[in-house]
Structures are given as C-alpha cells and as structure tokens.
C-alpha positions as CSV (number, residue, x, y, z in Angstrom):
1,X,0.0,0.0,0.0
2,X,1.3,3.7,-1.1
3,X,1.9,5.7,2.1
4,X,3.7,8.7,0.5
5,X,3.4,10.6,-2.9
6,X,6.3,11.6,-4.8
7,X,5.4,15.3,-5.5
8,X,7.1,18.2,-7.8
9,X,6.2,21.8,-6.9
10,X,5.4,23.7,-10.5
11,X,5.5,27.3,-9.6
12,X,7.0,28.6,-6.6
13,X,5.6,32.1,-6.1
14,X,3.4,34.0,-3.2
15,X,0.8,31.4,-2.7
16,X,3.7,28.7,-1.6
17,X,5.2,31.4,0.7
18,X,1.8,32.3,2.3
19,X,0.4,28.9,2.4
20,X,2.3,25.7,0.6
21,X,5.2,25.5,2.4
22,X,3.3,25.3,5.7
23,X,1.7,21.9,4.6
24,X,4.5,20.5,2.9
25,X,6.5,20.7,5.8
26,X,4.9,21.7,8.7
27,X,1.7,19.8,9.0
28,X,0.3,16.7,9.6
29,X,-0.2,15.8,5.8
30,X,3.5,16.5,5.6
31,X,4.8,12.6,6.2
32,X,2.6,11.8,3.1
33,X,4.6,14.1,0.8
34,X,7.9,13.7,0.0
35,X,8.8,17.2,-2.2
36,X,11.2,15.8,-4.9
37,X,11.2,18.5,-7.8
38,X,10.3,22.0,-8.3
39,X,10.0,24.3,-11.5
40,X,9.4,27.7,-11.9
41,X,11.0,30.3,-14.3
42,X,11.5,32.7,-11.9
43,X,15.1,31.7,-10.9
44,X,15.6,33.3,-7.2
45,X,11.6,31.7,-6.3
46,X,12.6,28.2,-7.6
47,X,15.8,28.3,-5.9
48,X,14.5,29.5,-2.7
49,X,11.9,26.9,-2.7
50,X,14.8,24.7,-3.8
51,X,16.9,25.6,-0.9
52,X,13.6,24.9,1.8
53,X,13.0,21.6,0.4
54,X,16.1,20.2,0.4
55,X,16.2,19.7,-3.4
56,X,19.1,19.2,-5.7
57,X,20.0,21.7,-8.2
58,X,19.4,18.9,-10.8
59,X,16.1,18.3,-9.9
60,X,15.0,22.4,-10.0
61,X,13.9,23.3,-13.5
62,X,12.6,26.6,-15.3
63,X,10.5,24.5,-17.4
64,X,7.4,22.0,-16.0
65,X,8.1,20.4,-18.6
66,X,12.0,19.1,-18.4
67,X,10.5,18.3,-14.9
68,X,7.8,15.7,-15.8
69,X,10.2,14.1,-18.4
70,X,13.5,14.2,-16.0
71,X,11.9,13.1,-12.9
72,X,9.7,10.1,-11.4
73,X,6.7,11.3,-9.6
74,X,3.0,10.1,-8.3
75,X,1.5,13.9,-8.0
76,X,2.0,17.3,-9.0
77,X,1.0,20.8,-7.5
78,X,0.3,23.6,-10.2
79,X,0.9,27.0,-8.1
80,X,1.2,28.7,-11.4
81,X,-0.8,32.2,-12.1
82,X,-4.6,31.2,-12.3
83,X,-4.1,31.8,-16.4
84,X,-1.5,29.5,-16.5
85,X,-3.1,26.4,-15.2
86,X,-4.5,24.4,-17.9
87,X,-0.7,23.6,-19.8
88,X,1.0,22.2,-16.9
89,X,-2.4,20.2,-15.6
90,X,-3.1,19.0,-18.6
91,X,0.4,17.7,-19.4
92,X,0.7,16.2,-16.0
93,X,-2.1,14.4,-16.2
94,X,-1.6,12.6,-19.4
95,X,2.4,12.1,-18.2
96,X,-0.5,9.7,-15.8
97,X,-0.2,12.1,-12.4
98,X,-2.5,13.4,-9.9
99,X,-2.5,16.8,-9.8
100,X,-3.7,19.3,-7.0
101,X,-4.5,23.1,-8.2
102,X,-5.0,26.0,-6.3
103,X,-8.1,28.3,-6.7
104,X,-9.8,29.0,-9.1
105,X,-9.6,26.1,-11.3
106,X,-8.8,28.2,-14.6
107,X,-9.2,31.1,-15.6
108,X,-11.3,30.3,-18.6
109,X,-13.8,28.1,-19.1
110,X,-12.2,26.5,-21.9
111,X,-9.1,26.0,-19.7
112,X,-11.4,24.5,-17.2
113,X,-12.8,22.1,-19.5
114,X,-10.0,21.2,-21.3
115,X,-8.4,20.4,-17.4
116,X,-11.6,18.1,-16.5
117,X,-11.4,16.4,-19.6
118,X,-7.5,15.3,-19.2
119,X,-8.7,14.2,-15.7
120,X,-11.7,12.5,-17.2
121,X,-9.3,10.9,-20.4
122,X,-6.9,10.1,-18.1
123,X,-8.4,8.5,-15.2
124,X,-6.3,10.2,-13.1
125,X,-7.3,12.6,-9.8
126,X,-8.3,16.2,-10.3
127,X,-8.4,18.2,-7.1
128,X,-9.0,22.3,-6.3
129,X,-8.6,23.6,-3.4
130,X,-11.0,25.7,-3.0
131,X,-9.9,26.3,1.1
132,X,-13.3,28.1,2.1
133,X,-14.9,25.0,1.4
134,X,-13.0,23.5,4.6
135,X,-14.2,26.7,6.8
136,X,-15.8,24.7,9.6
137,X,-19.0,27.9,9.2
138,X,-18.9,27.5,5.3
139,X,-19.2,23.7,6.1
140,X,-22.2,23.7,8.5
141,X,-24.1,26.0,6.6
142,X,-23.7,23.6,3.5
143,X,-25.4,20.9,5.5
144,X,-27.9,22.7,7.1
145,X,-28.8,24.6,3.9
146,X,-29.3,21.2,2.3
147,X,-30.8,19.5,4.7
148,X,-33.9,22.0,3.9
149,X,-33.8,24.0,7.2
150,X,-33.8,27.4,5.2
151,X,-36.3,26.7,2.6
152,X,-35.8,28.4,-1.1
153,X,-32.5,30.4,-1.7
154,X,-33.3,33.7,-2.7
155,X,-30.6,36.3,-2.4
156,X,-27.1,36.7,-0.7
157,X,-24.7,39.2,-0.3
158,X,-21.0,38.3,0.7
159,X,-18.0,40.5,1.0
160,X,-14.2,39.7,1.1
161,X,-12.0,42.6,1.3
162,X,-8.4,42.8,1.7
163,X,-6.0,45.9,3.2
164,X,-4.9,47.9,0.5
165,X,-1.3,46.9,1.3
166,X,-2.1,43.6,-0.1
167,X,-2.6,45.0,-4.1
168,X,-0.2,48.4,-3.1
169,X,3.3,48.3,-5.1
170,X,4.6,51.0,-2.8
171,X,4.4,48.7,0.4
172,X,7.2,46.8,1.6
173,X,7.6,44.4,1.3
174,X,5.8,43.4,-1.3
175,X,3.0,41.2,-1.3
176,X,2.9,40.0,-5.0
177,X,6.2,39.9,-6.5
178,X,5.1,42.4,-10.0
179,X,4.1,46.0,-9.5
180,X,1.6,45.1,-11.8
181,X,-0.3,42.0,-10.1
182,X,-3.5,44.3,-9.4
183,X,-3.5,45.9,-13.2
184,X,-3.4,42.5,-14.5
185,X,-6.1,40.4,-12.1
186,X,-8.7,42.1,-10.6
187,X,-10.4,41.5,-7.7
188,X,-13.2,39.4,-9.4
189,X,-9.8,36.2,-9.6
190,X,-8.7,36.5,-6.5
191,X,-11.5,37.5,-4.0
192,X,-14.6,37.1,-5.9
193,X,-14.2,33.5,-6.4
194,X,-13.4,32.3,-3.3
195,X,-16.9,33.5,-2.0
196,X,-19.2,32.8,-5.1
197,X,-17.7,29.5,-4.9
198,X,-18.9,29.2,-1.3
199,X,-22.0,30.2,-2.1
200,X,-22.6,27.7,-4.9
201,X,-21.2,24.7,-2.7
202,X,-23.8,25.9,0.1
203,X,-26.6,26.5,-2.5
204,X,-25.6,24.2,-5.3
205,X,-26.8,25.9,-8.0
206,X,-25.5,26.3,-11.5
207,X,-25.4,30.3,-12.4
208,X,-26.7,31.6,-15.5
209,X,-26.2,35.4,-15.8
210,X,-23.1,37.9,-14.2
211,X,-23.3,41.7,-14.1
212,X,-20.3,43.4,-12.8
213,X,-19.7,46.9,-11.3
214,X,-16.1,48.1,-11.1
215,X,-14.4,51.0,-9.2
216,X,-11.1,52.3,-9.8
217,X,-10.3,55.0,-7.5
218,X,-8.3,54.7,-4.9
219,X,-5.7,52.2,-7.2
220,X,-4.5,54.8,-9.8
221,X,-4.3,57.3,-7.2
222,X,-1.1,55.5,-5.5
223,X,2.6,57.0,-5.5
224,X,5.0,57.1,-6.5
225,X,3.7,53.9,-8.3
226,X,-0.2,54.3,-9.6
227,X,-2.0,50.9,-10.6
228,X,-4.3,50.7,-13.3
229,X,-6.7,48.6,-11.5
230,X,-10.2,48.0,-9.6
231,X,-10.8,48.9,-6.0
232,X,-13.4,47.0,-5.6
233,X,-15.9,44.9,-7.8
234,X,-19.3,44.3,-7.2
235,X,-20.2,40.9,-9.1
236,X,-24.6,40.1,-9.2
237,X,-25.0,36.5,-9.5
238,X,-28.3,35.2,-11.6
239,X,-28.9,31.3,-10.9
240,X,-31.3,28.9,-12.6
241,X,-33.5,29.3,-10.0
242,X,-33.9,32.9,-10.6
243,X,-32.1,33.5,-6.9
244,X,-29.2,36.1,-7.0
245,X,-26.2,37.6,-5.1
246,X,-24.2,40.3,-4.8
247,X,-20.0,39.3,-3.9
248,X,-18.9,42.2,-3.4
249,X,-14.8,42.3,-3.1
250,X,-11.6,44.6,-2.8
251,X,-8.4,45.6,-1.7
252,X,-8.3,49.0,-0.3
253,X,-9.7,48.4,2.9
254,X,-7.7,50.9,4.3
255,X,-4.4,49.3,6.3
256,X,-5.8,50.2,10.1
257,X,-8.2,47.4,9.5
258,X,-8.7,45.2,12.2
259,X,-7.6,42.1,10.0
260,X,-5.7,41.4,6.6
261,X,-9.4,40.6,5.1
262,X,-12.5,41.7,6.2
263,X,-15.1,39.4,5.4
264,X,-18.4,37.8,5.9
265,X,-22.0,36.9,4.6
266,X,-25.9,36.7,4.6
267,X,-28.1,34.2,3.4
268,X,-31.4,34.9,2.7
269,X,-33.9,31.9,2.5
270,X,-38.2,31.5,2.5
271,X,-37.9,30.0,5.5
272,X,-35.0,31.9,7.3
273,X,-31.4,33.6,7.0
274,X,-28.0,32.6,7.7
275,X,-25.3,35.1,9.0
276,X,-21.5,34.0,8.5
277,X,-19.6,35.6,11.1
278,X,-16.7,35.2,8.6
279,X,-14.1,38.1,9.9
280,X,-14.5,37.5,13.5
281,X,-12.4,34.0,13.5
282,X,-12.1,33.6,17.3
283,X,-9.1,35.7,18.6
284,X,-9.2,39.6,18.8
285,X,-5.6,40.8,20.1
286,X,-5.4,44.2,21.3
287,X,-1.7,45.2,21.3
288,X,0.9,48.2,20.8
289,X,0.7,46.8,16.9
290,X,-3.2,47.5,16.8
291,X,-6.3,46.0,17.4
292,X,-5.9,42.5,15.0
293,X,-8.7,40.2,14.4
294,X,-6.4,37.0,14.4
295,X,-7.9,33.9,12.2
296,X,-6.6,30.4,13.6
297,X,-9.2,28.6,12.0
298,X,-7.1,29.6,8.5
299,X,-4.0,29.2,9.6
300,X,-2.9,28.0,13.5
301,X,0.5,28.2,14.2
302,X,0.8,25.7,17.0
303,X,3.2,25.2,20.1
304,X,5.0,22.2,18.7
305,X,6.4,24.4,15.3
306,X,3.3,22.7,13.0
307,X,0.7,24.4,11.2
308,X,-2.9,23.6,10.9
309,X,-6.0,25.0,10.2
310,X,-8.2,25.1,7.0
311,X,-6.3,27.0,4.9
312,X,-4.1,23.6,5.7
313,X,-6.6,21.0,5.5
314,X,-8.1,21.8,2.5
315,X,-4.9,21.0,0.3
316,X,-3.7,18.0,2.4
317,X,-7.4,16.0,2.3
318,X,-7.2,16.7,-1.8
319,X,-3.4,14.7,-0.8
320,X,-5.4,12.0,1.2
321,X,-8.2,11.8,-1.7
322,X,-5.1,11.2,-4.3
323,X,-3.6,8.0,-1.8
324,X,-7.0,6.7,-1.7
325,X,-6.9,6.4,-5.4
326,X,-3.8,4.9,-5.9
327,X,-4.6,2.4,-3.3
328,X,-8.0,1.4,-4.7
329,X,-9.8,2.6,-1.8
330,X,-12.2,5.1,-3.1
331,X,-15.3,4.3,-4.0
332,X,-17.4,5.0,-7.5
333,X,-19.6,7.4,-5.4
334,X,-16.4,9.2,-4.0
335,X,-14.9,9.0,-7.7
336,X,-18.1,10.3,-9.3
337,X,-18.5,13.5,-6.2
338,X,-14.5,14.3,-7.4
339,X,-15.6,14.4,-10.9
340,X,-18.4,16.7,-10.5
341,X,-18.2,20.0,-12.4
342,X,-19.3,22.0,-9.0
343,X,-16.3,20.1,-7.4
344,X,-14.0,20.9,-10.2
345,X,-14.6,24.4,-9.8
346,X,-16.1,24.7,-13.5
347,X,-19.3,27.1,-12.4
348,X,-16.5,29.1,-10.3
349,X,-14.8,29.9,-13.2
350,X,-17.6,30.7,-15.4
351,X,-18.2,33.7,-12.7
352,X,-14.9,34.8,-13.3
353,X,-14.7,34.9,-16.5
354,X,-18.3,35.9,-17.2
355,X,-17.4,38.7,-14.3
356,X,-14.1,40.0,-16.4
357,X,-16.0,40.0,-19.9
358,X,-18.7,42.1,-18.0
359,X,-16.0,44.7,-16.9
360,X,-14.0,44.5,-20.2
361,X,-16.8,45.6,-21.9
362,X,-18.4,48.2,-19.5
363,X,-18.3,51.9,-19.6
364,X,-16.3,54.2,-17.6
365,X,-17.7,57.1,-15.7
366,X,-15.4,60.3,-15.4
367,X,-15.8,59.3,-11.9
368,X,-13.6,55.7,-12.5
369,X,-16.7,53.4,-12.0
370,X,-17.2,50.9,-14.3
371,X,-20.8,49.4,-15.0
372,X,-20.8,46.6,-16.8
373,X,-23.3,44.8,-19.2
374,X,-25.3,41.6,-18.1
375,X,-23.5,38.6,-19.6
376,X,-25.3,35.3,-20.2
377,X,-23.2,32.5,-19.0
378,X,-25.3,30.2,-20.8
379,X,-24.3,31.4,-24.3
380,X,-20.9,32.2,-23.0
381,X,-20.0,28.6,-22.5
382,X,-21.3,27.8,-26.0
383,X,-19.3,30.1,-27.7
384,X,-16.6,28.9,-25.8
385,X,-17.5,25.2,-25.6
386,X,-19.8,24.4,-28.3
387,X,-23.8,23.7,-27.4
388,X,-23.5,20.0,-26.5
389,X,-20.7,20.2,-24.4
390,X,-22.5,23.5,-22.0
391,X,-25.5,21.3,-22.3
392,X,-23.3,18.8,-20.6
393,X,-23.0,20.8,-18.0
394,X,-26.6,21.7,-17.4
395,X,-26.0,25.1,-19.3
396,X,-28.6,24.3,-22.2
C-alpha cells in the first residue's frame, strides 16, 4: 500500500510562501509528501523553494516540462498564475499524475474544461482547493442549507476585502512579486471567487447570468507607483432558480483594518437567513501593533512548530483523496463526487470569466466606475464550448 506521494512543486511564487510550504512541511499531511522537484522560471523563487525543500540543483527546473520528463513522480501541484493552469495540468495528467490546483480552477472556461477532460481521459485525480470549502461555518451552513432548514434560496450578499497593502506596489515588502499583479487580475480572480464558490457549494446551483460593477479609485491614485486597477468589484450573480447575489470584493480596505481581510455573509432563504460571522475567527488581540482580528481557524501556528487549520486542510485531504486512489480505496460514489463539475470548480470559473468579460466591456464614468453589461453565462459557454458540451453541464 502507497503511504507517500512523490510530489514536484510547479510554480514557486506567493501562494507557496503564504500557504504551501506550511503543509508540505509543517503539517500533519507533511509525512505523506515527499517534495522531490520543483519548477518555476523565476530563478531566485525556484531556488529558494529549492533551498527549503532540500532539493538538488538537478532536480530544479525553469520549465514544467523538463521536470515531468527528467523526474519520477505520483503527483504534481500547479501554483502557477490562475491563467497559466491548464498547460502544466493538462500535461501532468496525461504524463498519468495526480494533480492538485489552487483556486480558481482556470481562468477560462475553456481552460477549465480542457483540465476536467485530461482528468476524465486520463483516469487520473483532479483536485482544487477551493480552502473556504474547509471553513468549519462554510461547512455547516452547507449541510444545514441542504438539509432543507432554510427553505428556497433567494438572495445573498457576501464581502471579502483585503487591506490595500495587499494590491499596493509601494508597500514593503511586497506582497505579490510584480508592480503590476493588481493591473493584471482584478479582484473578481482572487477574491470574488473564493466566496461565489462558497455560495454555490452551500446553494448548489448552476449560475446563469453575471453583471459586474467596477471602481477604480483609490488604485490609480497611489505613489509614486499608480495601478491601473479595480478597487473593488461588485459581481450580481443570476442562478437557474432565478435567486441572486451580490460578492462584493476589494483591496483597499484601508491598512488600520482590524484584519488582513475583512469578510463575511448573509443568506437569505423562505424560510429563514444565515449570517456567516466570517471576519470574527475567534481571537481579537489588542496590542501596541493595533487592534488584530487573528484567524486560527485559517491558519494555526501551534506550540509544537506545526501548522494547521483550514487553509491547511483543505490542500492536504485533496493529498489523502489522491492516496486513496492509488490504493483502490475510493469508491465509484467518492470518484463520481470528485468528478463533479461543481467540485472541479467549473461554475466558479464561469463567474470569473463571465465577471471579467462584463468589466472588459463596461463603460467608464469620469468618476472611475465601471458598469458593466449583463453577460449570459449560458451562451458564453457555448461560444466557448460548443452547445453539446455547455449542455453537458446543465447550461442548455
């Protein structure tokens, strides 16, 4: 029986520092790794991840691809930028590898379909991790919800924002290693879908129609280096149902905030509401630094030097989920609930990119607000897709 995955790291960048490392070596899904190979074309990242690993300079490559053909490995992780998923995924999984993907699953929804259907083709293991989805409120709200306690779905309105430091190219450090991170996503890729995705694993429902707001104001006015980007996006969900939300995210929550991301949500039902109490986590600390709302349940850095928490879990069950596999112990239930298009993140990414074709093709106010056009998700993955395959995906 497999006990431990051979793993290679492909891209080594801000989500490994923030996150990755903490699971690959500090947590309790770290004995089931063993971190053999890492690629990433930025040469000081790869080498730093390199030099944390223990990995030997033959073994770190610029290219994921001289690392699947030079080295023998069970699994990969693609910490590439969100647009840069599919390649990598896709190559991985017909080189016959598992493959574990941070959020969101693609940036397009031809990317994401093209990833589903190498996992599909290849019979091999397919996991995004979507972390919120492991948020022990996220999680009891899901099974409440569908356990028919609430009644109908019929509108929501969640906000994540982060502190402007987090998107600022003047603040150092750094958060994201470009100046330009923020001109080139938007809010909509690396807020928006974490809570529309929590919403749709709650509700489980398929959206059909995005309208986006944008507002760029407080972005271009930073010095001495301005950022062409959003504020803050305001994405209106549509659902089959004819239910809708508002996910309304940011980063320039000014940097006095109480916490790096303020965040929570409301539920609203026909037979009651749910309030997610998401940016009070448990531990306020009041110190000379400031009044911090500390989240443990994300990340909790323990007495004995190891890391847990959600933002931990997440990842390391998709680990436990791939073991399972190789060892023949998951069942064709548990296979088919893996495969499944709101599992795969498919209907996460349709928001995005529904939500970015809305802003790309809004009009701009003198006063840097954005309003952008309904866009019918629907007809968006046929264009992209082709008729037979949306219908596929219950988007007929």
């Amino acid at each position: 029986m497999k006990t431990q995955l051979r793993l290679g790291v492909i891209g080594s960048g801000s989500v490994v520092r923030e996150i990755y490392q903490y699971l690959y070596f500090r947590s309790q899904y770290s004995p089931l790794l063993d971190v053999c190979a890492v690629a990433d074309p930025n040469e000081p990242y790869r080498n730093w991840f390199g030099n944390l690993a223990g990995i030997p300079a033959e073994r770190r490559f610029a290219d994921h691809r001289e690392l699947l053909a030079k080295v023998e490995l069970d699994a990969v992780q693609v910490n590439t930028p969100d647009h840069l998923h599919c390649a990598p995924t896709v190559d991985a999984l017909r080189a016959g590898l598992d493959v574990v993907v941070p959020k969101p699953t693609a940036a397009t929804v031809r990317d994401a379909h093209a990833m589903i259907a190498a996992a599909r083709e290849s019979g091999r293991f397919l996991g995004i991790d979507f972390h919120k989805r492991e948020d022990p409120r996220i999680k009891e709200a899901e099974a409440r919800f569908q356990r028919g306690r609430y009644g109908t779905f019929q509108t929501a309105v969640f906000y994540m924002l982060d502190k402007l430091w987090v998107a600022d190219p003047n603040h150092s450090p750094r958060f994201f290693a470009s100046a330009d991170f923020a001109e080139k996503n938007t809010p909509v890729s690396f807020l928006t879908v974490h809570m529309a995705d929590a919403l749709m694993k709650i509700v489980n429902l398929i959206p059909v129609q995005v309208r986006a707001t944008g507002y760029s104001q407080k972005l271009p006015a930073l010095k001495p280096i301005p950022v062409n980007g959003y504020d803050l996006v305001d994405t209106e969900i549509r659902f089959t149902t004819g239910a809708q939300a508002h996910i309304i995210t940011g980063w320039a929550v000014p940097n006095s905030a109480e916490s790096v991301t303020v965040q929570s949500g409301r539920i609203l039902c026909s037979e009651g509401l749910m309030d997610l109490g998401l940016g009070t986590p448990g531990l306020r600390e009041v110190h000379a630094d400031g009044l911090t709302e500390v989240n443990p349940l994300f990340r909790n850095f323990e007495k004995d030097n190891t890391v847990t928490g959600y933002g931990i879990s997440s990842p390391g069950r998709l680990y436990q989920q791939i073991l399972a596999l190789r060892n023949g112990r998951c069942s064709d239930a548990e296979r088919a609930a893996a495969f499944h298009p709101m599992t795969l993140g498919f209907y996460t990414t349709l928001v995005l990119e529904g939500a970015e074709k809305s802003l790309a093709t809004g009009a701009k106010s003198p006063e840097g607000v954005t309003h952008g056009p309904v866009v019918d998700l629907r007809r968006l993955a046929a264009e992209q897709l082709g008729a037979s395959v949306a219908a596929a995906y219950g988007l007929q």
